[in-house]
Legacy VTK file of the C-alpha trace (Angstrom):
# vtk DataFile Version 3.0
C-alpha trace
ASCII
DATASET POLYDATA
POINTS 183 float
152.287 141.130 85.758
151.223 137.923 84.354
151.679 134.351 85.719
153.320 131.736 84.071
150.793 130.115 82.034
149.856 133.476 80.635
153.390 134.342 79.919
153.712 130.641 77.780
150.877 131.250 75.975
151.471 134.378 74.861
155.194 133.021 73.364
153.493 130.312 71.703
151.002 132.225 69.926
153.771 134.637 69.510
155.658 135.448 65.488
159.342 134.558 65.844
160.689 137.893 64.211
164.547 137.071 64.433
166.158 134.136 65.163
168.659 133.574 68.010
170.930 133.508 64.621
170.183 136.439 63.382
170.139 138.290 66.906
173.533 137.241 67.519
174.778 137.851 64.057
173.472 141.216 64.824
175.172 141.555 68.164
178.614 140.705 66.627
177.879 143.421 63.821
177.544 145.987 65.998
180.232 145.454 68.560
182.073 145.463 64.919
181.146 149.157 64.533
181.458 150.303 68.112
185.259 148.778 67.919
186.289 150.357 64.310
184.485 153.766 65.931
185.342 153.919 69.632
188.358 151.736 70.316
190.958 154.546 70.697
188.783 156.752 72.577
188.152 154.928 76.292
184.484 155.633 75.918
182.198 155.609 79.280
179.462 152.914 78.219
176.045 153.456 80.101
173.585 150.578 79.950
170.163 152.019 80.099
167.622 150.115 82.415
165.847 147.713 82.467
165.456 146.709 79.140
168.894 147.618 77.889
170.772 144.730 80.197
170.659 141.960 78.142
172.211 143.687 75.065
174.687 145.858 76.928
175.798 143.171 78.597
176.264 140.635 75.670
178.023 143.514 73.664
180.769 144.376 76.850
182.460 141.069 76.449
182.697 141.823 72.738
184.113 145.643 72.735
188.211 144.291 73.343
189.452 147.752 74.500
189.440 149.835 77.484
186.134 151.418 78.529
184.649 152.876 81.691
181.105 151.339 82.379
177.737 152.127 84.500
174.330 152.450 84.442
171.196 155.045 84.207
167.922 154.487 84.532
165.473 157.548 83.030
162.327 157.769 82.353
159.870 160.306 80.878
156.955 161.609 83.166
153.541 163.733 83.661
152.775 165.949 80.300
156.237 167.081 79.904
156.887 164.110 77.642
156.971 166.801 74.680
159.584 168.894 76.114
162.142 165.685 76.288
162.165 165.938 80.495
163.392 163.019 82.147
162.863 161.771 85.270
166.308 160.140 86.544
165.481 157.236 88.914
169.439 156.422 88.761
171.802 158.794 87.451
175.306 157.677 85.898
177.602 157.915 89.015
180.733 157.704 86.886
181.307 161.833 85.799
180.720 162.079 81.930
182.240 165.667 82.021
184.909 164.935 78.986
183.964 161.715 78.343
183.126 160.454 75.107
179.728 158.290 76.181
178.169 155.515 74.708
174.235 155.072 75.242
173.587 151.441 74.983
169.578 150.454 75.125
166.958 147.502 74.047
165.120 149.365 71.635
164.456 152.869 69.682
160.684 153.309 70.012
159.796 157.074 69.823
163.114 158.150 70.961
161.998 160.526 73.027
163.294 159.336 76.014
166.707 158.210 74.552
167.093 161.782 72.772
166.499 163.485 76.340
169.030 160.911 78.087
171.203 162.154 75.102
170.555 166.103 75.524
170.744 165.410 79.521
174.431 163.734 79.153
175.418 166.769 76.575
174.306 169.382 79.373
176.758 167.487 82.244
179.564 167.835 79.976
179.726 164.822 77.919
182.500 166.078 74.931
180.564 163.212 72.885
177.345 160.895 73.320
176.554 158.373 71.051
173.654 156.149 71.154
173.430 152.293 70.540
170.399 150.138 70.304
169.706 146.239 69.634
166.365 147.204 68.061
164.659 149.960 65.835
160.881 149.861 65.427
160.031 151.026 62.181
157.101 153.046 63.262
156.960 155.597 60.453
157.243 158.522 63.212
159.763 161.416 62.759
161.965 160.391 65.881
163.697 163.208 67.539
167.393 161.263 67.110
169.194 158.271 64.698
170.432 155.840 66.940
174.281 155.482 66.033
174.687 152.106 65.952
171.703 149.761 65.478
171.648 145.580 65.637
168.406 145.020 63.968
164.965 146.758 62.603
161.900 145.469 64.120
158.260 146.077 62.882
155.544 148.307 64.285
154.307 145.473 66.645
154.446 145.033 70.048
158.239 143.145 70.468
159.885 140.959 73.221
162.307 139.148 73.737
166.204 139.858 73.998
165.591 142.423 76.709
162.540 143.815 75.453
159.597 142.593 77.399
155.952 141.659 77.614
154.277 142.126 81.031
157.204 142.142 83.051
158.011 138.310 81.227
160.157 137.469 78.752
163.576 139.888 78.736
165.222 136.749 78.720
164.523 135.485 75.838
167.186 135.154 73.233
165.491 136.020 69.820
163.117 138.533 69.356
159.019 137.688 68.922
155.806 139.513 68.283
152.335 139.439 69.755
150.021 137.934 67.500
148.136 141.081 65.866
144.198 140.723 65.943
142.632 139.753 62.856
LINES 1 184
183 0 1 2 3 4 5 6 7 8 9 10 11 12 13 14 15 16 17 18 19 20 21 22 23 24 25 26 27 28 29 30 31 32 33 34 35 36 37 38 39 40 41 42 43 44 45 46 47 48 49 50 51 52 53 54 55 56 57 58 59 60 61 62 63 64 65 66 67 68 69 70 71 72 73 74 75 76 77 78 79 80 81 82 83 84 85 86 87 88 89 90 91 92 93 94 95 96 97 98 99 100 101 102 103 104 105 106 107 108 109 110 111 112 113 114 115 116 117 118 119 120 121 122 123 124 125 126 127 128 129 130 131 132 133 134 135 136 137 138 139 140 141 142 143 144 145 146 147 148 149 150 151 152 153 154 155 156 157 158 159 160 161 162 163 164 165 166 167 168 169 170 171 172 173 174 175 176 177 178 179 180 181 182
């Protein structure tokens, strides 16, 4: 973890990437496409955490229909990373068995873990699980899912900012920045 100083000098050497503008023009475009998708359907929303907090939260007081909501919190672990294992620190505790579920996260990396929070869901008897993210890193890797609903492409660079962090600093932030890349 870094200490304050650290954590202001790294935002203001830092590329601004979106705007607070743009992020929240992004916000209200999704929450668009969740509500023309999901609004009939009383979908179970799952925030993923940590990072996905700041965007689930935002995008709950924009979905205007009836919807179950909790948390997870997965991650991958040890060499099994290839076979899409997840660890579960927290399981859902709201039953997904015939639930249409909604995925919400911060960002679509590798989307391995997402894909085997997805597969996970499918296996407890989920009838549907979709996936939405505030961020998709264009990394040029085959990712093993399409996130359903996305609120804004990022580049290949380390990103924070809008839940997204940088050594622990910085989810709070509400547009999205870069570390400076060497020269």
């Amino acid at each position: 973890m870094m200490d304050t100083q650290q954590a202001r000098a790294m935002l203001a050497d830092a590329d601004l990437i979106h705007s607070e503008q743009a992020v929240q023009a992004a916000l209200d475009k999704v929450a668009d496409e969740i509500r023309q998708r999901l609004a009939e359907s009383y979908p179970l929303v799952l925030c993923v955490m940590t990072g996905g907090v700041v965007f689930c939260g935002q995008l709950l007081a924009k979905l205007d229909f009836p919807l179950d909501f909790d948390y997870l919190h997965a991650t991958r672990y040890g060499p099994e990373t290839q076979g899409g294992k997840i660890s579960w620190r927290t399981a859902p505790w709201t039953p997904v068995k015939d639930r249409t579920v909604l995925v919400v996260d911060d960002i679509l990396d590798e989307g391995v873990t997402l894909a085997a929070v997805k597969e996970s869901l499918l296996r407890m008897g989920a009838s549907e699980v979709l996936t939405a993210v505030f961020a998709d890193k264009l990394n040029g890797r085959n990712k093993p899912l399409a996130a359903d609903f996305v609120g804004l492409a990022v580049p290949d660079r380390f990103v924070f900012g809008y839940g997204m962090d940088a050594g622990g600093a910085w989810r709070n932030l509400p547009a999205i920045y870069a570390k400076k890349e060497a020269a």
